[in-house]
N, C-alpha and C positions, 0 to 999 in steps of 0.2 A: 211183859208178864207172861208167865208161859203154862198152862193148865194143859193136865193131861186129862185126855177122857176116853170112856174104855167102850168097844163095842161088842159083843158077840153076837154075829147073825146067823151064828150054827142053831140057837134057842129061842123057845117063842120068846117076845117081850116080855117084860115085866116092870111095873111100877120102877121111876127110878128110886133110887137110894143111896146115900152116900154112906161110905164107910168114914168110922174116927180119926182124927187127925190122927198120926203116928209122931212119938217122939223123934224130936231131929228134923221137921218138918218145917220147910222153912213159911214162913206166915203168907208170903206170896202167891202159894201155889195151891189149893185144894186137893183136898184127899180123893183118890178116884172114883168117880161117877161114872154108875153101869146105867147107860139108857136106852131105854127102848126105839126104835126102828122108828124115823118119822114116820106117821098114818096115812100120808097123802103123798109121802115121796114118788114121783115119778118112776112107773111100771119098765125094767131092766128089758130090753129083747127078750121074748121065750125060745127063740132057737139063734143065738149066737152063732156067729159067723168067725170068732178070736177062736183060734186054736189054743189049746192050753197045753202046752209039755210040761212035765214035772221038775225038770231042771230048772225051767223059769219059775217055776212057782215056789219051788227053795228060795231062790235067786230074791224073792221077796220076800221070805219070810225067815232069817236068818235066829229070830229069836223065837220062832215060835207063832209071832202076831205078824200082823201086818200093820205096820205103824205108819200114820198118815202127818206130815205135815201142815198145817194150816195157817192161817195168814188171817186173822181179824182184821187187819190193818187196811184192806178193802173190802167196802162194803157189798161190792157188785156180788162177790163170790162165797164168803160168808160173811154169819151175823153171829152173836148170843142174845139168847131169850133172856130180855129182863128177868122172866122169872124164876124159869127152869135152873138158866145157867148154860141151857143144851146149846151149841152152837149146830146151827143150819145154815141153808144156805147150796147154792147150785156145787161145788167142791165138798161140799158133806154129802149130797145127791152121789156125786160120781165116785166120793172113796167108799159110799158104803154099797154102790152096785159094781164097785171092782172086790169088794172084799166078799160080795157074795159067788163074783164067778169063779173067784181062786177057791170058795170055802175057806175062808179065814178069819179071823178074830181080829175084828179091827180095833187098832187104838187111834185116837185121835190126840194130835200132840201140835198144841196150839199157842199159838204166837201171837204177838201184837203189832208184829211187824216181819215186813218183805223180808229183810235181811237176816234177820232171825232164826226166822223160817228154811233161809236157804243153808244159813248155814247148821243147822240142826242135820238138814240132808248129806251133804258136803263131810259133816263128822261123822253120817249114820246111826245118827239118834233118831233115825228116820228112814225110812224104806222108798217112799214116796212122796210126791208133793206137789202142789198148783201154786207153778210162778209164773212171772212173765219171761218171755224169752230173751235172755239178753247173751250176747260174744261172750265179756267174763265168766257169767257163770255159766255156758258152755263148756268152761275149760275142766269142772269137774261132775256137770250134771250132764245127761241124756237127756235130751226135751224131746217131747211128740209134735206132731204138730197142733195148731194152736187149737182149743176149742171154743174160745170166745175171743172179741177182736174190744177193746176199751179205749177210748181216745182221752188223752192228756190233752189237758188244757191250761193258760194263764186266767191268774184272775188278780185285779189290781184295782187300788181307789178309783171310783166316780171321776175323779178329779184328776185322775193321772192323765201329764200327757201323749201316756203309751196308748196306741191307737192298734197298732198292728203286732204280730211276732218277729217282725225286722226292727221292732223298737224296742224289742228287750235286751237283746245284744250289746249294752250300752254300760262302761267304766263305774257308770257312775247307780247302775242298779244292782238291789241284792234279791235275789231269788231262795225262797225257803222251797223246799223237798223236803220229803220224806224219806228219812237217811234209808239208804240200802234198797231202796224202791226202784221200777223199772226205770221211773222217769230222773230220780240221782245218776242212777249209770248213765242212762244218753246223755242226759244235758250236762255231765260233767266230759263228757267227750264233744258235745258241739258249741257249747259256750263258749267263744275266746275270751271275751271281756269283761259282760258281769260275776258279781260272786255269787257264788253257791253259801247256802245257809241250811243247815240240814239240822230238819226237826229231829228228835226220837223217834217218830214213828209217822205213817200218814194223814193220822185223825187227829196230829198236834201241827199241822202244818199251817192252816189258817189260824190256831191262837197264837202260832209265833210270828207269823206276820202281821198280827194287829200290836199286839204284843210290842215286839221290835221296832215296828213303825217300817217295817221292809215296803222294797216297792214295788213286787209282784210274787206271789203264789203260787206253785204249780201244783197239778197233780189231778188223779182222773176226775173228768168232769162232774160226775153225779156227786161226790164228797163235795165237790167245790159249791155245787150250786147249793147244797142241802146246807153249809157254811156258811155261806152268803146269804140264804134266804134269813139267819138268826140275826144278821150283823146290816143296817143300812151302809148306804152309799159305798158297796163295792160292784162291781161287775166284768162277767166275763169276757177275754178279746174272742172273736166274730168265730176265729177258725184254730182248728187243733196243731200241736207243732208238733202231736207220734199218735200214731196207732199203737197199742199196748197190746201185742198177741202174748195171751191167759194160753198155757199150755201144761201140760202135765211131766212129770220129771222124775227120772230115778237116778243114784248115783251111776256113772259111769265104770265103777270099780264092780258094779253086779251084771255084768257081761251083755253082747249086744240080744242073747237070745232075748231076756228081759226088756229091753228098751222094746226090741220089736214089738214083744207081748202088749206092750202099755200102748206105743201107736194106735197096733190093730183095734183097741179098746177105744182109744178115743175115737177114732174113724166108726167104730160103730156105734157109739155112744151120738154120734153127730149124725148120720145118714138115719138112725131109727126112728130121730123125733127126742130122743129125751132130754140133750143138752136145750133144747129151745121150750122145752114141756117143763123142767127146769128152769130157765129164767120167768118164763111166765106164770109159773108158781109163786116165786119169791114175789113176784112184781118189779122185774127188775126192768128199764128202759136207757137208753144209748147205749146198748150191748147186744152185740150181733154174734148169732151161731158164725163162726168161722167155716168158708168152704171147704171142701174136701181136698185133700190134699193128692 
């Protein structure tokens, strides 16, 4: 499901507000909501060290805005408020303190999943966007380097006789993913023998392996455990089979000045204190500032 939501940080806040559904709207998607600046978001650097040229900041803003991809479909990095609707979250932190150094109007254009999300960017239904790094989408995204580091894990019946990650590898197990997710690409390249089972998204991963009756679960560990904590007799194996580097992304077709621009951004987003002022806001834990690059 994909909600768009609208930012402008050129103007003070104000109460949110939705505008009316508009004819031809399809029932899935909400009319756009203008909301105000989270109140506690972590404070941006006051003397920035990113250069800014104007060609790169075209280079982002081909429509006017700056349009942000987002990814519900982990929790580490955003959320939506039961109530609001507003999605927060450490990737809502860093698109609206990048949209404030460009001076831009950000939109937020939100996903429920990995795949979604990238490929929204890939079509340029999107400017920007936090995914995990992976070779394929390499081949049409610029990535930064990482700014958060996420570990993937299995998680399998009480009763299974999967003890270790050399025991998943086996003819006769099926592994559900989160189609399009960092941890679908790898393990669809390191697997040889068990099969791959790919949920819709990665918040449906654990009800399709109960569901199913599947014989192991993957995916970042915080979802799993929050999963498992609902459901008896499952638990996690001991150790991670990836590190999941979280990094930021613009099409490769918006030229290397822009890629640079977006590094330089995360690199200082990382050495100031905010991406880690950021997780610690959310309350987020098994997620690590990634080192400097």
């Amino acid at each position: 499901m994909k909600r768009a939501f609208r930012l402008d940080v050129s103007k003070p806040a104000r109460p949110a507000t939705r505008s009316p559904r508009r004819p031809g709207d399809k029932l899935d998607i909400d009319a756009p909501l203008r909301v105000p600046r989270h109140p506690a978001a972590p404070t941006p650097p006051t003397s920035p060290l990113m250069p800014i040229a104007p060609s790169a900041v075209s280079a982002f803003t081909p429509t006017g805005k700056l349009r942000a991809s987002i990814n519900l479909g982990n929790p580490i990095l955003a959320n939506r408020d039961a109530a609001t609707g507003e999605p927060f979250g450490v990737s809502i932190d860093l698109a609206r303190a990048f949209a404030e150094r460009l001076s831009a109007e950000l939109e937020l254009v939100v996903f429920d999943a990995a795949g979604k999300s990238v490929q929204a960017l890939t079509e340029e239904r999107a400017d920007f966007g936090f995914f995990a790094v992976d070779p394929l989408r390499g081949e049409t995204v610029a990535f930064t380097a990482p700014y958060v580091l996420i570990e993937g894990f299995y998680l399998v019946p009480d009763a299974s006789p999967i003890r270790t990650n050399d025991d998943v590898d086996q003819p006769h197990n099926r592994v559900a993913v989160g189609k399009g997710s960092a941890y679908d690409l790898f393990l669809t390249r390191e697997l040889k023998s068990a099969q791959i089972v790919r949920a819709p998204t990665s918040p449906a991963v654990v009800p399709t392996f109960l569901e199913q009756r599947l014989e192991v679960a993957a995916g970042v560990k915080q979802q799993l455990e929050a999963d498992a904590a609902k459901t008896t007799g499952l638990r996690l194996l001991d150790e991670r089979f990836m590190v999941i580097r979280q990094a930021m992304g613009v099409p490769k077709s918006r030229g290397d000045a822009a890629a640079t621009m977006l590094n330089a951004f995360v690199e200082e987003m990382k050495a100031s204190g905010f991406v880690a002022d950021s997780l610690r806001r959310h309350g987020i834990t098994g997620a690590s500032v990634a080192p400097a690059a």
